[in-house]
FIDOKOL-888828 format. One line per 2 residues: number of its first residue (from 1); for each residue x, y, z of N, C-alpha, C, O, CB. Coordinates in nm, 4 decimals. Atoms other than C-alpha are relative to their C-alpha. Glycine has a CB too. Layout:
NUM = X:Y:Z:X:Y:Z:X:Y:Z:X:Y:Z:X:Y:Z ~ ... .
This chain:
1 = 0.0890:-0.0574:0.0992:1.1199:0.5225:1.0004:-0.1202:0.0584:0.0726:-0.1896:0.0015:0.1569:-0.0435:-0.1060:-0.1054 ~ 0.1468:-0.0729:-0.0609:0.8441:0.7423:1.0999:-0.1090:0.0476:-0.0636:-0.0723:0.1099:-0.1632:0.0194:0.1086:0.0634 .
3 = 0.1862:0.0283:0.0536:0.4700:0.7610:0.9908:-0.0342:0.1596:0.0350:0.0182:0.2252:0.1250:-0.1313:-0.1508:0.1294 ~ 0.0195:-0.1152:-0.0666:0.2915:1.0916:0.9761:-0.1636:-0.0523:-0.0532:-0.1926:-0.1114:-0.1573:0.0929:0.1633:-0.0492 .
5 = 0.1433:0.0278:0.0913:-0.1060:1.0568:0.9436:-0.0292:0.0460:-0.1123:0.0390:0.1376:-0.1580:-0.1083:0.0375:0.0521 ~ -0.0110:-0.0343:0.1669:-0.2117:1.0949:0.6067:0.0676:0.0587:-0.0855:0.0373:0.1472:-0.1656:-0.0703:0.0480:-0.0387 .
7 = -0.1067:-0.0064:0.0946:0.0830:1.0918:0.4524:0.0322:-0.0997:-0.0790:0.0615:-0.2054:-0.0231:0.1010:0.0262:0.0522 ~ -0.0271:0.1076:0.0403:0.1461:0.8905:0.1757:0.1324:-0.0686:0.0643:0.2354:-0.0283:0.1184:0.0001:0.0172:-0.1299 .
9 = -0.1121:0.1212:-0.1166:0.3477:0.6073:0.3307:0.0624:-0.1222:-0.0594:0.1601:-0.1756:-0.0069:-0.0951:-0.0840:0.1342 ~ 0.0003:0.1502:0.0354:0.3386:0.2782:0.0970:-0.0558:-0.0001:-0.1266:-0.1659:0.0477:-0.1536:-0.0807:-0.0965:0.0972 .
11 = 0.0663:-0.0066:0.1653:0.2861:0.2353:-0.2667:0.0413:-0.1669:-0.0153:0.1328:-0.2322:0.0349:0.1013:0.1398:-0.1486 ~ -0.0219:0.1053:0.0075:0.2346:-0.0748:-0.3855:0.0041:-0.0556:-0.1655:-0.0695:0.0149:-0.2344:-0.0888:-0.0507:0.0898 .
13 = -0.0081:-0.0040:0.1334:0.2964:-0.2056:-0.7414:-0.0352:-0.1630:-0.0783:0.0452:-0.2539:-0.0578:0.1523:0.0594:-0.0265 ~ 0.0543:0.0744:0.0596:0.1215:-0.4605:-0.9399:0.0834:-0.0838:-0.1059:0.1150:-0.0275:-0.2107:-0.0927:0.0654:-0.0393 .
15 = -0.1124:0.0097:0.1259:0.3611:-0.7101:-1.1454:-0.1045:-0.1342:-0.0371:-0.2111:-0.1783:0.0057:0.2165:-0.0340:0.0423 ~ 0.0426:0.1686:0.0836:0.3121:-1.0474:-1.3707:0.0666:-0.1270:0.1197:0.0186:-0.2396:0.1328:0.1193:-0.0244:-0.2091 .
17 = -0.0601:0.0914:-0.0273:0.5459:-1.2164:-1.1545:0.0965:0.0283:0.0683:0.2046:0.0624:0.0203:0.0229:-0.0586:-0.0827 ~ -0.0987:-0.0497:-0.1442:0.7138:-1.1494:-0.8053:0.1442:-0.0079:-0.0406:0.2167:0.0797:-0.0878:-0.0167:-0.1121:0.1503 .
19 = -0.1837:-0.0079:0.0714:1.0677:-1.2819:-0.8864:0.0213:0.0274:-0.0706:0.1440:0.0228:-0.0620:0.0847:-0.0769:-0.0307 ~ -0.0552:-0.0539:0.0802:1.1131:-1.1494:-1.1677:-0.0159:0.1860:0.0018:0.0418:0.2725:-0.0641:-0.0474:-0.0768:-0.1114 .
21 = -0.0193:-0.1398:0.0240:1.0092:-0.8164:-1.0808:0.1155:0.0514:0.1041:0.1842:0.1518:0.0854:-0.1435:0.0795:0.0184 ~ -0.0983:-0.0143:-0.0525:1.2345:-0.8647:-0.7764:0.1295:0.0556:-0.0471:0.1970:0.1572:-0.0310:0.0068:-0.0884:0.0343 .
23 = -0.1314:-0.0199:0.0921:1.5005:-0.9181:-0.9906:0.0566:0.1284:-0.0654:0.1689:0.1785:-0.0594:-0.0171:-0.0778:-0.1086 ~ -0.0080:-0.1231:0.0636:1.4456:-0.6269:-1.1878:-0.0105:0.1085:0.0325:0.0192:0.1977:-0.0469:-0.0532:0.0088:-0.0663 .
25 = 0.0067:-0.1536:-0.0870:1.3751:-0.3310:-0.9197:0.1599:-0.0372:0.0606:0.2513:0.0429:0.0805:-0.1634:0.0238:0.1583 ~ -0.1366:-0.0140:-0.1013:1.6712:-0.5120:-0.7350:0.1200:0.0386:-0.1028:0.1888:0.1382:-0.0806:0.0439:-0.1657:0.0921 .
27 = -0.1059:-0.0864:0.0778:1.9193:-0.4691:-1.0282:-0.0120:0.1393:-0.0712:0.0833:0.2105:-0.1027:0.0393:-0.0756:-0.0979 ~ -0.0756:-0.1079:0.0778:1.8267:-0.1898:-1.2007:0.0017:0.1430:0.0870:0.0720:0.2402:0.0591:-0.0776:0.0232:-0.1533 .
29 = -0.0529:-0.1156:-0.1438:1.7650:0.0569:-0.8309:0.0872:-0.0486:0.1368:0.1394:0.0150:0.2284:-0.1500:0.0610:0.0815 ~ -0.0723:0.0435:-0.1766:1.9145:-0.1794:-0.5489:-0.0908:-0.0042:0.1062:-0.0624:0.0109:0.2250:0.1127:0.1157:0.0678 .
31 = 0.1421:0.0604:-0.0991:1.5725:-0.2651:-0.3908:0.0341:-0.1138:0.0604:0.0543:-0.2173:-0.0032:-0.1436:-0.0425:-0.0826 ~ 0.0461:0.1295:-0.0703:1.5728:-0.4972:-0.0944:-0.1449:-0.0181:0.0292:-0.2306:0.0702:0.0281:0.0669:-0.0124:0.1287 .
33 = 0.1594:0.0208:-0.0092:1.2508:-0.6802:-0.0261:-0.0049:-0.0872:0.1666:0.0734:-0.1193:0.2560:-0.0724:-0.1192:-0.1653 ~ 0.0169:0.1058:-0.1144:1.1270:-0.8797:0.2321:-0.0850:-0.0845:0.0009:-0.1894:-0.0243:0.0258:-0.0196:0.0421:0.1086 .
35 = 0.0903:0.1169:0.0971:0.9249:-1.2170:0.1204:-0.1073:-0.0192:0.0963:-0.0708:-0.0438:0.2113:0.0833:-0.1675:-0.0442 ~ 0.0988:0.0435:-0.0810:0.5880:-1.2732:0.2735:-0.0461:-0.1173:-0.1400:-0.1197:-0.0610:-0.2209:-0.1220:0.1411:0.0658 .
37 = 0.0926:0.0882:0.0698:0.4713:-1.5787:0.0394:0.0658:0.0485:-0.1374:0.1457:0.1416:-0.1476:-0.1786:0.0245:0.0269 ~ -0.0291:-0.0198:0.0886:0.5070:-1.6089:-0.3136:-0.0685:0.1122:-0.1070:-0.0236:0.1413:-0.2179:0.0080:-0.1028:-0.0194 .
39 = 0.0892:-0.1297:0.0303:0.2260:-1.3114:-0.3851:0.0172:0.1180:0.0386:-0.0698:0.1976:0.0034:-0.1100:-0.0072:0.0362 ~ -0.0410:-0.0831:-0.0775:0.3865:-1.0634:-0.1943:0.1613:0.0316:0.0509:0.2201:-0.0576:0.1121:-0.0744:-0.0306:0.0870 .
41 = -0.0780:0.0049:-0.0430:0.6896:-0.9159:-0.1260:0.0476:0.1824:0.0248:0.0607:0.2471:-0.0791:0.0649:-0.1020:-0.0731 ~ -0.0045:-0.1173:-0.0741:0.7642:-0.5455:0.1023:0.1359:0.0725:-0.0723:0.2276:-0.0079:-0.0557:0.0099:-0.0332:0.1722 .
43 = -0.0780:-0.1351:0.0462:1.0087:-0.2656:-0.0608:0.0098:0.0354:0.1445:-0.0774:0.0773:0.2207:-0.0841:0.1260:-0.1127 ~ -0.0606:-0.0374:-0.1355:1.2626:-0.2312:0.2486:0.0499:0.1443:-0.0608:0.1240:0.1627:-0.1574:0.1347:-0.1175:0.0697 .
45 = -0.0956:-0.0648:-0.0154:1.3256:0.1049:0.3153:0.1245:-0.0019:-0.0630:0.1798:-0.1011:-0.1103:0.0106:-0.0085:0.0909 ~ -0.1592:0.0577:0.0955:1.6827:0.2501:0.1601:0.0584:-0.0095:0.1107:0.1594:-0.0786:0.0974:0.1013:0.1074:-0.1248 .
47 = -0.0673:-0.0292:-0.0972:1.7899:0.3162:0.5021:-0.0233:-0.1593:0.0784:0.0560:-0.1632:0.1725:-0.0527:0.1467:0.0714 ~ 0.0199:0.1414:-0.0527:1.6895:-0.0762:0.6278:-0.1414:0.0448:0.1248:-0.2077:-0.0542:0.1560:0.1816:-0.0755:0.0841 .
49 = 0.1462:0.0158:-0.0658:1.3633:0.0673:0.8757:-0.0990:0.0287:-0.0458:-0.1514:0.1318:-0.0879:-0.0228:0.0526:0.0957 ~ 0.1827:-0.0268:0.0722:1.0449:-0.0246:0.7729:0.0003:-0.0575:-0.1323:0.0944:-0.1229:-0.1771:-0.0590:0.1871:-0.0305 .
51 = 0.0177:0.0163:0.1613:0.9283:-0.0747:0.4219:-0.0983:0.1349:-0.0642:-0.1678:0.2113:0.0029:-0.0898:-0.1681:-0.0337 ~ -0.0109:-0.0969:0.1325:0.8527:0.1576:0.1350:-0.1738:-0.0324:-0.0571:-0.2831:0.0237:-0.0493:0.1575:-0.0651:-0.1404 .
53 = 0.1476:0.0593:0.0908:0.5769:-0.0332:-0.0594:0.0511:-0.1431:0.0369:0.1250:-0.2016:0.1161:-0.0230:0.0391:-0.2123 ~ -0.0388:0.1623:0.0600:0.5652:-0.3636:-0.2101:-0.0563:-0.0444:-0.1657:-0.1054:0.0231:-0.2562:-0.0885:-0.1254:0.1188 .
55 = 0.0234:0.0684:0.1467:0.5114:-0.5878:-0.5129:-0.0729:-0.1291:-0.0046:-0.0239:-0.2282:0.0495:0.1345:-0.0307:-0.0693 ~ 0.1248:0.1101:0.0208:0.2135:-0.8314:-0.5923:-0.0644:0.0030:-0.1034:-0.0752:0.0983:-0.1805:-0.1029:0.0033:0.0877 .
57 = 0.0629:0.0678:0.1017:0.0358:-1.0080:-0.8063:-0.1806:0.0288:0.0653:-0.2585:-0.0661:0.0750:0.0706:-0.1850:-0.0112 ~ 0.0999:0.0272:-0.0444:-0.2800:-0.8790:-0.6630:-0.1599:0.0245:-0.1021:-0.1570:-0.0489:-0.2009:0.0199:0.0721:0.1201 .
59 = 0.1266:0.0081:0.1364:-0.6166:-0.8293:-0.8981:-0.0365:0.1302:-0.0105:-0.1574:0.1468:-0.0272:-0.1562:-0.0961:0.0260 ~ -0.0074:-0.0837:0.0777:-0.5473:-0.4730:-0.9794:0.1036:0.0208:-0.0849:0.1207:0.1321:-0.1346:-0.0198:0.0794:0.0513 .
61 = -0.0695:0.0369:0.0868:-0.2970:-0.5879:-1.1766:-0.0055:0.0989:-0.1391:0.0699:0.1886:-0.1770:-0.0375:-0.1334:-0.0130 ~ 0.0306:-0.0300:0.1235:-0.4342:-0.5065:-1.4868:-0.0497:0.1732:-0.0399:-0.0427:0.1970:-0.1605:-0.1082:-0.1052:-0.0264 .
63 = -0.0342:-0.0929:-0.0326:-0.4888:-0.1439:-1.4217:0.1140:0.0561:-0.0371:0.0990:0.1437:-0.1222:-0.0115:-0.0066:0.0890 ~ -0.1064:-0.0565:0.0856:-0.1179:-0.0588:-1.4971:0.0902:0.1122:0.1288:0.2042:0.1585:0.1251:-0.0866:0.0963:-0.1580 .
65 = -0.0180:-0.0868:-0.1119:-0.1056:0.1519:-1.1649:0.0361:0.0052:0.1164:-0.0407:-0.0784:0.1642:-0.0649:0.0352:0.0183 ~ -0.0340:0.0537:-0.0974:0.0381:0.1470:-0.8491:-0.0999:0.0535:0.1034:-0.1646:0.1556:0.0801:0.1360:0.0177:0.0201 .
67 = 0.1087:-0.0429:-0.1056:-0.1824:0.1769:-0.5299:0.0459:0.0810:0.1008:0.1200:0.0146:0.1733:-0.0619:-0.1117:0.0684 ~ -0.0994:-0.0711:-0.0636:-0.0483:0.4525:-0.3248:-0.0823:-0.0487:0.1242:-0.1807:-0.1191:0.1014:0.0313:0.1692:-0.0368 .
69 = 0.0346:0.0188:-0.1386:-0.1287:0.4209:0.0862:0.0214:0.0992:0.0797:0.1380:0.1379:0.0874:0.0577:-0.0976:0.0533 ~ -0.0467:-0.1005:-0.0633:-0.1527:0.6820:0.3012:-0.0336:-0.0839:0.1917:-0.0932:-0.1888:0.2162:-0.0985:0.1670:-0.0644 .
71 = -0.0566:0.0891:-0.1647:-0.0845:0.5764:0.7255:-0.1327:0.1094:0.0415:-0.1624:0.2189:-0.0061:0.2303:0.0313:0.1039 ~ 0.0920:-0.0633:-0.0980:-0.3717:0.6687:0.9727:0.0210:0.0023:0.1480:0.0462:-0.1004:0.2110:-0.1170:-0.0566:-0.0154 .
73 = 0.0139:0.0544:-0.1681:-0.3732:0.7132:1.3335:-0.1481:-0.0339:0.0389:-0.1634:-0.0738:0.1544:0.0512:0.1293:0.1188 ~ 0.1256:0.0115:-0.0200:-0.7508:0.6770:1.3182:-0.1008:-0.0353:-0.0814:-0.1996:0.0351:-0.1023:-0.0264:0.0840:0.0363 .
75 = 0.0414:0.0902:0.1140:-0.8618:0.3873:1.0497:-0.1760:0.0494:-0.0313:-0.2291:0.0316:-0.1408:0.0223:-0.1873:0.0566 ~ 0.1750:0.0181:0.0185:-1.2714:0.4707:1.0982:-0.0097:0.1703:-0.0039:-0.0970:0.2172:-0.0771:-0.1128:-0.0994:0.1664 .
77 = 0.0144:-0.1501:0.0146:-1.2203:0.8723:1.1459:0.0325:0.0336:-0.1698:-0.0350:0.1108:-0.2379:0.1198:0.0840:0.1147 ~ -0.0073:-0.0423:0.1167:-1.0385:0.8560:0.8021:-0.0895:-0.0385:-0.0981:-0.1077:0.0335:-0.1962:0.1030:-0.0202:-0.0337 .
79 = 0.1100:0.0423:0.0941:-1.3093:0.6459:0.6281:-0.1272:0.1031:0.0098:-0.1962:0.1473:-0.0820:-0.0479:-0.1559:0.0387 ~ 0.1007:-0.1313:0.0170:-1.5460:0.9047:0.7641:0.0068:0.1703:-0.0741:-0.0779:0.2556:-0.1006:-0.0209:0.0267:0.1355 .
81 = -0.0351:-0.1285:0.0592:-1.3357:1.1915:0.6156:0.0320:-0.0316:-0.1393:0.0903:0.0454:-0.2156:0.1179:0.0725:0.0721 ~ -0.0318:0.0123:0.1787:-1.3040:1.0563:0.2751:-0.1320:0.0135:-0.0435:-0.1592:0.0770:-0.1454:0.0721:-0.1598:-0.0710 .
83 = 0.1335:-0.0467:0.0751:-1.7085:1.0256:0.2715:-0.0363:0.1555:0.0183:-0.1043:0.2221:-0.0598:-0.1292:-0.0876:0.0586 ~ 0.0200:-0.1297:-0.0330:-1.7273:1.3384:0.3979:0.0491:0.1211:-0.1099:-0.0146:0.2248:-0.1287:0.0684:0.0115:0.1293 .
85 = -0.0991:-0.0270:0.1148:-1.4932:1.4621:0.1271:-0.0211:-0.0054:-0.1791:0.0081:0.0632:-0.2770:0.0994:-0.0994:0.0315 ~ 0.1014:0.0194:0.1495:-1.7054:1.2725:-0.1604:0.0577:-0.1016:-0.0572:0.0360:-0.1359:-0.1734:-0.0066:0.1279:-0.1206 .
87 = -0.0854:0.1277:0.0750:-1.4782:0.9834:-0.2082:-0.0896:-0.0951:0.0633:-0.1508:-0.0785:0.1688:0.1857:-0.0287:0.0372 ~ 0.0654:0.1174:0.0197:-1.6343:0.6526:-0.2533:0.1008:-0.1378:0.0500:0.1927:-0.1801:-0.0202:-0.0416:0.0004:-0.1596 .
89 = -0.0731:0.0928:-0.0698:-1.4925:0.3727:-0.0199:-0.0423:-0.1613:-0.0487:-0.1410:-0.2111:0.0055:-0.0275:0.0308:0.1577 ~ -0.0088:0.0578:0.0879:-1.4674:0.0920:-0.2357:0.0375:-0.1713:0.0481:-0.0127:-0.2690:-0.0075:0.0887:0.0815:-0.0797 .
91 = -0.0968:0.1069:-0.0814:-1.2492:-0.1914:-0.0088:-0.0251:-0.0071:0.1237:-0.0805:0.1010:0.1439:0.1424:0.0248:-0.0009 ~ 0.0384:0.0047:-0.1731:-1.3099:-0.2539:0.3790:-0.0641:0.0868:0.0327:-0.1558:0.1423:-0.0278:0.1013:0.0078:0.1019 .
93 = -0.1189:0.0123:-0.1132:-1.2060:-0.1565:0.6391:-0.0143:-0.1702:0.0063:-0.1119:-0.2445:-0.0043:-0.0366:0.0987:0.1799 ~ -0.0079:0.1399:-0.0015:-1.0710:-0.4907:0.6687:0.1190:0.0129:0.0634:0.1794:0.1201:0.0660:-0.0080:-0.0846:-0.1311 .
95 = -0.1074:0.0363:-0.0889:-0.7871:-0.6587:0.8961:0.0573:-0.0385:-0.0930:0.0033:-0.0777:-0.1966:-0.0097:-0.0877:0.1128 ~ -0.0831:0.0915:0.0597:-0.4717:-0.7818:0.7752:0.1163:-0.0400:0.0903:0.1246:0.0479:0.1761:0.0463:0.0538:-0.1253 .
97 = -0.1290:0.0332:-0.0429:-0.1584:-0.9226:0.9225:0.0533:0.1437:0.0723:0.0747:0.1307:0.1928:0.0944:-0.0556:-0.1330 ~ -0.0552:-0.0936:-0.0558:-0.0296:-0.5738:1.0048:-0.1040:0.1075:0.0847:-0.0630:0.2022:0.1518:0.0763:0.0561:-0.1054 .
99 = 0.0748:-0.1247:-0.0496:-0.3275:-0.3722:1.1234:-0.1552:-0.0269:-0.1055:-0.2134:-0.1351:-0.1127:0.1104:0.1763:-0.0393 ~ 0.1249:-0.1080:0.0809:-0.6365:-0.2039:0.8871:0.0016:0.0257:-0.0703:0.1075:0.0837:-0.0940:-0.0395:0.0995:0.0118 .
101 = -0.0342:-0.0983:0.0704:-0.7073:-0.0845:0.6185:-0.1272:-0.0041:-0.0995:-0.2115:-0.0921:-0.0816:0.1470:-0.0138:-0.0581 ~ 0.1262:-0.0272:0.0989:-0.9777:0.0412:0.3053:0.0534:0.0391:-0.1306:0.1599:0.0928:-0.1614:-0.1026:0.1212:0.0517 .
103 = -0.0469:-0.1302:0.1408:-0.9559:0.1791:-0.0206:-0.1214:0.0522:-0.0617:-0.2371:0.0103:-0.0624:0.0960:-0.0708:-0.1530 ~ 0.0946:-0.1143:0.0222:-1.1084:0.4617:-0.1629:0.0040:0.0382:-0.1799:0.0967:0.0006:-0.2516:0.0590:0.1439:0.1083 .
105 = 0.0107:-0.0660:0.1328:-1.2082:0.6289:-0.5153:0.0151:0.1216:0.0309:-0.0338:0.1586:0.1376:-0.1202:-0.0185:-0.0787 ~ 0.0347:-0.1863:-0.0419:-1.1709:1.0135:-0.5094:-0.0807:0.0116:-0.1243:-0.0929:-0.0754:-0.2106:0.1617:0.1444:0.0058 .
107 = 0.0898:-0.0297:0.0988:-1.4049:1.1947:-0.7306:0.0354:0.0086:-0.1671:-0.0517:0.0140:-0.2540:-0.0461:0.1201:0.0448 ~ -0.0456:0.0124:0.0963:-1.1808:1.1909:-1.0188:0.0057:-0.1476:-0.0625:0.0089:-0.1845:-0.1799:0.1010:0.0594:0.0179 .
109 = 0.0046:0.1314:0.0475:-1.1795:0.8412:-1.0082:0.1144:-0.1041:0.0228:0.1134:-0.2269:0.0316:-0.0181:0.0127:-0.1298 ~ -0.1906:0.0638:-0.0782:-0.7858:0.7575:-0.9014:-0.0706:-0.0882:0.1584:-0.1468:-0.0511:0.2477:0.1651:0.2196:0.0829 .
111 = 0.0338:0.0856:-0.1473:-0.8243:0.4687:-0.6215:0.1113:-0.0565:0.0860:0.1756:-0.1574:0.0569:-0.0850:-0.1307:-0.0295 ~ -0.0888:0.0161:-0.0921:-0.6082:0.4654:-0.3417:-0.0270:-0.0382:0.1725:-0.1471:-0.0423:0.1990:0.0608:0.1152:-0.0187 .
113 = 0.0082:0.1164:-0.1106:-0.5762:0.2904:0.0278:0.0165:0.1168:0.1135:0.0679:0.2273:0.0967:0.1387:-0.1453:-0.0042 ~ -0.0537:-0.0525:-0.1935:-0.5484:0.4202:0.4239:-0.0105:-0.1354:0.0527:-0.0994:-0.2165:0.0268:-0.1325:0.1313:0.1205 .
115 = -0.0590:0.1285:-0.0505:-0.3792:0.1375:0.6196:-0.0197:0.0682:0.1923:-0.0343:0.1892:0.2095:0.2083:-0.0378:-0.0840 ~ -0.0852:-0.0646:-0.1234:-0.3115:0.2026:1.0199:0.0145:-0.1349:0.0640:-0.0745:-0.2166:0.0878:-0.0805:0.1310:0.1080 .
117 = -0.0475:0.1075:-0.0717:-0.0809:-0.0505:1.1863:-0.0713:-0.0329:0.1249:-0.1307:0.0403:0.2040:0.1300:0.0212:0.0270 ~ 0.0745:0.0326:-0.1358:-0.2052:-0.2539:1.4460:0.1178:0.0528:0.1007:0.0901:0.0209:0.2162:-0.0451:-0.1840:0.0233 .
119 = -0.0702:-0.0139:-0.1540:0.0776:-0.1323:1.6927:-0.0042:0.2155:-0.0145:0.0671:0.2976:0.0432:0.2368:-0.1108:0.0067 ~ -0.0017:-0.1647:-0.0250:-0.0507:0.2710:1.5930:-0.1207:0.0328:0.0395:-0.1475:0.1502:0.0653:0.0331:0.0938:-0.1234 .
């Protein structure tokens, strides 16, 4: 799987309840996942490299919306080009398990993420 900078890359989708949404992306498209914990779980790729998104219970829940992600090669250049831009950085930059990442408002008001792996 290959990454292009700011390209959306990773959407992530907000449920009531991991296994059961499992259940329900896996039967009704044929979604594999990959389990980090019971709050979390990664949308494998259809082709098996990488992952897609994922599915959590996280506290934009209620929203209704999924959080799209776009991949960076340069986590602090893109936070500078979103203010630069007029978007309102809302979330980090903060570490996680895989790397980096922030989220942003654009001027319309839609709030979405830049991630960049720790091995990019």
């Amino acid at each position: 799987m290959r990454h292009h900078h700011h390209s959306i890359d990773y959407v992530e989708l907000y449920v009531d309840d991991v296994p059961a949404a499992k259940a329900f992306y896996g039967s009704a498209f044929g979604w594999r996942f990959n389990d980090y914990g019971e709050a979390y779980a990664g949308i494998q790729a259809p082709d098996g490299d990488g992952e897609v998104g994922g599915i959590t219970t996280g506290d934009q829940r209620g929203a209704g919306a999924p959080l799209v992600l776009m991949i960076s090669d340069d986590l602090d250049g893109s936070v500078r080009a979103v203010r630069d831009a007029g978007g309102e950085v809302t979330e980090g930059p903060y570490d996680y398990p895989g790397g980096r990442r922030f989220h942003f408002r654009d001027p319309s008001g839609n709030v979405l993420g830049v991630f960049q792996p720790s091995d990019g």
